[in-house]
N, C-alpha and C positions, 0 to 999 in steps of 0.2 A: 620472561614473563611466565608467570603459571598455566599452568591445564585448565586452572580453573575460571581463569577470563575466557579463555577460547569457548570454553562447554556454554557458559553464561551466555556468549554473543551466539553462539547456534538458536540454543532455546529462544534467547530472542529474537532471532531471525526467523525462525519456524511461527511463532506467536504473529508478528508484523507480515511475513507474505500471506497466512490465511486473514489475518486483519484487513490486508491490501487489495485481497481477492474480494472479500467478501463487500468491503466501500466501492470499488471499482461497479460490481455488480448492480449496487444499488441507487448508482446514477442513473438519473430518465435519457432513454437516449436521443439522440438529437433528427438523427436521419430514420432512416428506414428501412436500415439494415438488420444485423439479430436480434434488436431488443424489439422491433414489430411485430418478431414471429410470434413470440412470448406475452404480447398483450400492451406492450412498451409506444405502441403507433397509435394508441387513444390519446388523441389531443384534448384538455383538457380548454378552457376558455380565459382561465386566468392569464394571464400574459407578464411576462417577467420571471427573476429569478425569486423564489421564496427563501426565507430566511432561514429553514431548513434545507436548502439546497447549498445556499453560501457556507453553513457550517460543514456539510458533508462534505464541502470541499475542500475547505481547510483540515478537515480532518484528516483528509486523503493525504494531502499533502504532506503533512506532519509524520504520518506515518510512513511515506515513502521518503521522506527525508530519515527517522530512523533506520527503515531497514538499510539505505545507501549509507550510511553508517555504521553498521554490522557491517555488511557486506567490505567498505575498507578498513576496519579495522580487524578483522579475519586476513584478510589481505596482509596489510601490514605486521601482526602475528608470526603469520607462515613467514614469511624473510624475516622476521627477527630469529626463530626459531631453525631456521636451515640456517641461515649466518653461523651460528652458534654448533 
């Protein structure tokens, strides 16, 4: 396989864990752990998930299904590439 798939799966990997980082982040937190320190423990009165929280979370998802996709195809790469 080329140099040029591995370089492509890095950049993409580097793009998706700051993507990842930064959806992760901007989940409301649940407990009242580090996201309270930060302002994250203001209960608001609405009750339920919003339709904007559902999509953040598919998005999260989506993107951590990408990056686990880099990550074994990088995998997979290096053994083909030391095989050889």
């Amino acid at each position: 396989m080329p140099i040029a798939f591995a370089y492509t799966l890095i950049v993409l990997l580097i793009i998706t864990s700051i993507l990842l980082t930064l959806l992760i982040l901007l989940h409301r937190g649940k407990g009242g752990g580090m996201s309270s320190m930060f302002g994250g423990g203001v209960t608001s009165s609405l009750a339920g998930s919003s339709v904007a929280e559902k999509n953040l979370d598919r998005y999260t998802v989506l993107v951590a299904i990408i990056w686990f996709a880099c990550i074994v195809g990088l995998g997979f790469w290096l053994k083909v590439q030391l095989a050889s």
